[in-house]
Structure formats: C-alpha cells, structure tokens
N, C-alpha and C positions, 0 to 999 in steps of 0.2 A: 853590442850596441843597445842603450837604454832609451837613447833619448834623437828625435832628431832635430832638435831646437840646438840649430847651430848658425844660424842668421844672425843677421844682424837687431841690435835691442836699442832703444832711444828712451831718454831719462823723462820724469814726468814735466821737466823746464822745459828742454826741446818743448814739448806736448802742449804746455800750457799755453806758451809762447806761440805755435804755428794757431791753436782755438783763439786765441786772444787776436792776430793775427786778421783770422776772415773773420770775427765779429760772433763768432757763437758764443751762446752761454751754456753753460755749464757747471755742472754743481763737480767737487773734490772731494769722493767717501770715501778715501784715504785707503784701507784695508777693507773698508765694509763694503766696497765695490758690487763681490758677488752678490752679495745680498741685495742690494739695489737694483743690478744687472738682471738676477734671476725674480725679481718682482715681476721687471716690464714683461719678462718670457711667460710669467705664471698669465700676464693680462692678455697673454693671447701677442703679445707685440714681439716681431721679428727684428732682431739686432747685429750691427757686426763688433765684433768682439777682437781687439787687438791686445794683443797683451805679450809680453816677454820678446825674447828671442825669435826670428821668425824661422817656421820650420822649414828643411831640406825636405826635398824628396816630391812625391806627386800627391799628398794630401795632405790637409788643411786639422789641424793634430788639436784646436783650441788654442794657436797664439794668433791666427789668421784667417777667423772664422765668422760665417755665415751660422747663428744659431735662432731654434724655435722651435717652440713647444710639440713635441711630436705626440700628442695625445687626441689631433685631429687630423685628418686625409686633410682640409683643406688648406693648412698648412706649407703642406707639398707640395700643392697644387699653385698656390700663393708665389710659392718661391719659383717654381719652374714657372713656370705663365710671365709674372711680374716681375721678376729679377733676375731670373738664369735667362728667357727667353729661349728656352729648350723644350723639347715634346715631355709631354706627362707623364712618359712611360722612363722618363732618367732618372736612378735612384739618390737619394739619400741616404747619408749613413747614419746611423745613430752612436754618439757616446755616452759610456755611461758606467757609471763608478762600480771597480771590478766586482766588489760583495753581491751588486745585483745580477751579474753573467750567468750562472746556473741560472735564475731564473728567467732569465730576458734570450740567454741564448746556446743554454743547455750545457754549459760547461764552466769551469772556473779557470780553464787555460788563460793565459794572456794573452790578448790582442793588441798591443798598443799603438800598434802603425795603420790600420783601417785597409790593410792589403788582405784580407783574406775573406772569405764567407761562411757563412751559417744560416742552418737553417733556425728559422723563424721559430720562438717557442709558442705557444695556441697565450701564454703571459702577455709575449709581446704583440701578436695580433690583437689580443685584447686593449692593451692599455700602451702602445704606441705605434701603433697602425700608420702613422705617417711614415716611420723607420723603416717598414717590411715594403720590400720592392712587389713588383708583381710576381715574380714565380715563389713568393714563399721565403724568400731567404733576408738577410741580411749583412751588413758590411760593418763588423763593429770595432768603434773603438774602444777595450776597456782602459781606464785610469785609476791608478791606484791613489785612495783618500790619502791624503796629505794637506792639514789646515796651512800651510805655508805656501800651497798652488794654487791661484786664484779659480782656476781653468776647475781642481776638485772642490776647492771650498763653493762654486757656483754649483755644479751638479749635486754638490749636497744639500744647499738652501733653495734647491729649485724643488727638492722632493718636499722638503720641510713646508713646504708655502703649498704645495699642494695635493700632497698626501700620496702622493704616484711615486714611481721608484725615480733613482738618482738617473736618468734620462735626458738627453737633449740632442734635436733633429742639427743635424753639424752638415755644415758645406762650405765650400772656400769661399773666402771672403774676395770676390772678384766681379764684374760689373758686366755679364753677355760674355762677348768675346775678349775680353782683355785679361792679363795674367792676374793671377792670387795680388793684392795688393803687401809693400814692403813698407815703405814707409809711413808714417803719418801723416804727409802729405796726402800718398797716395790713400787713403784711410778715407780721408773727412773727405778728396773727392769723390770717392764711390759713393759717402753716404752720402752725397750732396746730389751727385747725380739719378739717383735710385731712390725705390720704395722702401727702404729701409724706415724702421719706427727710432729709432734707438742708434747711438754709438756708445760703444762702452772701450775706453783708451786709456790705456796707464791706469790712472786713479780717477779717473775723470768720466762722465756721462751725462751724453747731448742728445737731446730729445729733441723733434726736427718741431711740434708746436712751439717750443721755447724759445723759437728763432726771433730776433731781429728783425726787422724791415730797414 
C-alpha cells in the first residue's frame, strides 16, 4: 500500500460552482495554489486545506487537513483551544518532506501514514516545537517531493518563504466533535463555521476578510 487517497475527488466546477453558490470570493492560482497557500501559513494564519482524493483510514494525510505553521507552541494551542476544542495536552502531528526526516526525526525510514512515533530530534524541539507532543516524541508524516503533489509542492514553498525546513503542524480538517470533512460542501461549512484564516480548495483560496456582506 502507497497511498491511502482512495476517496472520493470533486472537479474544480463542482468547486467553483458550490463558492459561487454561498457568495464567497475568491481568487483561482491555478497550479501556484501551494505557493499562495503556504504564504497565508508563512503569516502565521491557520488554514484547511482540501485537495485531491479524500483519504481512508484514521488520519488526515494533506487532502483533508487542518494545517499551520508549527514554528510556534501558540499555534497548538490556537488550534486545540479554538478549533479542536480539546485539552492542550492532544498532539499534533507534523508533515514533512521526507529529505528533512533524519533531521526532524532521526531517520530516513518512511512514514507516510502518520501511525507511528518518534522521538523528537533536539532540530525539531528547536524549530517546530508545536510538532513535538509533551513526552518528547512525535507522529510524523513524511512525503516524498514530487512537483505534481500539491500537498509536496506546499511543504516545499513553505520552507522557501521562510527559511525553516519543509514542515507543517497537520490535523484533520474537522469542526469539535463532527467527522474529517468529505465534501466541498462540507469544506466551506467547517470554514464558515470556525476560526479558520484561510481555505485553500482545488485551485481556489478564500480568505474569511474577503468576505461578502
């Protein structure tokens, strides 16, 4: 097994059609998505991130995710407090593009399913301290670079933008108690409902000041 992106995928019409639909706006950066994407994340602003296929299994792999700068504790704190609504002590994982794994988590084995743990390198206490849980470890996901994955072309323009390794604090894209969100429906209502800064959908990216009245 490679991959668990075996969900269901929706075209960027669907997409445009349902934004168009409740009135949002939004700009179309076509391919250069990541790039746009991984700005808002470089500004410190937490985004859900829906992209491809949505994945099987019990974690949220980068097609149906909660992502944000893990280069601050507050971070963490932000998302458990304000948007998981769960105690401060529940971790996040961290993804991040495989070349950086010996450094961030001491091996270059593959992780790509976010089911296993490691411990923490004194790297990653350093320079993504919102990643590392309290007893010292971590839950990582690596991704192997591929410019044809939106999900690696983001963790590579997120390092590029701010000089820190290819990194980013990953949790399911889901609202409290309710399931990982599936469709784009269900998308723009989590972001709608929640403190989220950002959606980044297909090719498309909604910024909640850009709104409408």
């Amino acid at each position: 097994m490679t991959t668990a992106a075996l969900g269901p995928a929706f075209t960027p019409g669907t997409i445009r059609a349902l934004l168009d639909t409740y009135g949002l706006p939004y700009r179309d950066h076509g391919t250069d998505l990541p790039t746009a994407a991984a700005g808002q994340l470089a500004l410190g602003r937490t985004i859900g991130w829906f992209q491809g296929r949505m994945e099987a299994g019990p974690r949220a792999l980068g097609r149906r995710s909660i992502l944000a700068d893990p280069r601050h504790t507050h971070t963490r704190d932000h998302i458990n407090d304000h948007i998981k609504h769960r105690e401060p002590w529940r971790p996040l994982a961290p993804a991040l593009l495989a070349e950086a794994a010996p450094d961030l988590i001491g091996t270059s084995t593959p992780y790509p399913f976010m089911i296993v743990a490691r411990q923490a390198t004194d790297t990653a206490r350093a320079l993504i301290p919102a990643a590392v849980h309290t007893d010292g470890t971590l839950r990582p996901q690596t991704v192997a670079r591929d410019a044809t994955e939106p999900y690696a072309a983001l963790l590579a323009s997120f390092a590029v933008q701010t000089g820190r390794p290819p990194a980013l604090l990953n949790t399911s894209f889901n609202h409290e108690a309710e399931p990982i969100v599936c469709t784009p429906r269900d998308a723009i209502a989590t972001f709608a409902a929640g403190p989220l800064d950002a959606l980044a959908i297909g090719p498309f990216l909604v910024r909640k000041q850009q709104r409408r009245n």
